[in-house]
N, C-alpha and C positions, 0 to 999 in steps of 0.2 A: 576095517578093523575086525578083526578075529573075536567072536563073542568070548565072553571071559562069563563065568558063574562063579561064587563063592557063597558060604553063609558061617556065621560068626554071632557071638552069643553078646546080648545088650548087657556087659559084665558091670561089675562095679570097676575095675580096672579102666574096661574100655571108655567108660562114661569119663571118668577121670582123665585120662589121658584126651578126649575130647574136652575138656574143661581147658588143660594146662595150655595145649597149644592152640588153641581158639581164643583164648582171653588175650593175649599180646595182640590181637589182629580185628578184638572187636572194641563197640561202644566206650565199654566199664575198661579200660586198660587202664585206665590210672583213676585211682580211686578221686570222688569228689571229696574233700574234706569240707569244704564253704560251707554245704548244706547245715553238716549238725554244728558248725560254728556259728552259724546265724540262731539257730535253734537257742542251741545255750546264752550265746548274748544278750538272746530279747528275753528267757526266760530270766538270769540273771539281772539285765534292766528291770522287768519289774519286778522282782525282787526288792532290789534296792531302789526303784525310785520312785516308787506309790506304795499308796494305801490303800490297795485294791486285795479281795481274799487272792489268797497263796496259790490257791490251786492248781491254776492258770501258771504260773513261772514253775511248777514243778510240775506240772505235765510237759511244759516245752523242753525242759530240763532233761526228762523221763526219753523222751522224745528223742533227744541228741543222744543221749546214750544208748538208744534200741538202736540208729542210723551209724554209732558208730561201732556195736558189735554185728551189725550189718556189713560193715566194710568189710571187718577184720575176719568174718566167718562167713562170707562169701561162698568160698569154694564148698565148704562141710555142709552148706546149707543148700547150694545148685545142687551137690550129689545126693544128698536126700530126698528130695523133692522128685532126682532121677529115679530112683531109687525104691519112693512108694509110686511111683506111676506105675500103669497095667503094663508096659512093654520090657521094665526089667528085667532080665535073666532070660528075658527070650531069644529065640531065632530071630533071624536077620537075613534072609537073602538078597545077595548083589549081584547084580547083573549089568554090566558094561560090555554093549556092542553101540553096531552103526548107529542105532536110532540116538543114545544117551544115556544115560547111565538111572539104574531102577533098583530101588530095595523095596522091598517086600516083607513085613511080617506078618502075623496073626492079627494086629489091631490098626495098622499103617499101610498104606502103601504109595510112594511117592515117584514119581520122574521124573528126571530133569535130561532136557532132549540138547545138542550141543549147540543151538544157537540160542539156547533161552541163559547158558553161564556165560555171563561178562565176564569174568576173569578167575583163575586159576592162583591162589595164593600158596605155596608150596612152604609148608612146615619143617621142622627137624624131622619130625614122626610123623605127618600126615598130609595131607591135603584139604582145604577150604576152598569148597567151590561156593562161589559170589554170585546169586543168579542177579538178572535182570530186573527181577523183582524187589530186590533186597534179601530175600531170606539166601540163609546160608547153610550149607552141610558138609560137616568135618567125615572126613574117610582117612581111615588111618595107612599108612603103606607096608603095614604088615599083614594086611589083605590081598595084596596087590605080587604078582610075581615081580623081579627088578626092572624086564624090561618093559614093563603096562605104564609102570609112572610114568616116562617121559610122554608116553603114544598119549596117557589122556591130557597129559597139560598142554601137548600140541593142538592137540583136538580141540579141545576147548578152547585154544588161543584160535582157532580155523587156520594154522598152518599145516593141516591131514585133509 
């Protein structure tokens, strides 16, 4: 494989765009609703079925309602959190050759070599490489010239 270089800025765009098409293919893809419905029913039970202080059924009350602006604000709140972290707005070097594919910035720097990714999930707009490990890293394929996509998904399948 032809070593490939690039670098690319940790934008608010890019983070986003890492959010959208990584959520359909991770854990959270559909949202839990049971949790803050158990919440509120036991807060509600006691409520209404002791004589016990209040506080207690309105905190768990409180409770189901933090879990379900939780749900609903998901995204706004992943990109925040990306957001005020140290690696925001900065550089980003990529490097895919023989050994595996390497980014690089000021605060990070990670490899992943092509026998440690179990599999290659191919997005509308990016790529989710699935290591061995479990952890995962979206790369978007507008980093990528057209014909590098297929070379790494082969790659990482070990059909190269």
């Amino acid at each position: 494989m032809q070593p490939f270089n690039t670098q690319f800025t940790l934008s608010r765009e890019y983070l986003a765009e890492c959010f959208d098409q990584s959520l359909p293919h991770g854990k959270g893809a559909r949202p839990n609703y049971l949790f803050p419905l158990l919440l509120f029913s036991a807060g509600a039970g006691l409520l209404t079925f002791t004589e016990q202080p209040r506080v207690a059924s309105y905190l768990l009350i409180a409770l189901a309602i933090l879990e379900l602006l939780h749900i609903r604000f998901r995204r706004a709140w992943w990109l925040a959190r990306q957001m005020w972290g140290k690696g925001a707005g900065g550089e980003v070097k990529l490097t895919v050759d023989d050994d595996g594919i390497r980014t690089q910035s000021a605060h990070t720097q990670t490899a992943l070599s092509w026998p440690d990714i179990e599999r290659v999930i191919e997005t509308e707009l990016g790529l989710i490489l699935v290591a061995k490990s479990g952890g995962r890293q979206y790369l978007s394929k507008s980093l990528f010239p057209a014909d590098l996509v297929p070379g790494i998904i082969a790659r990482a399948n070990g059909e190269a």
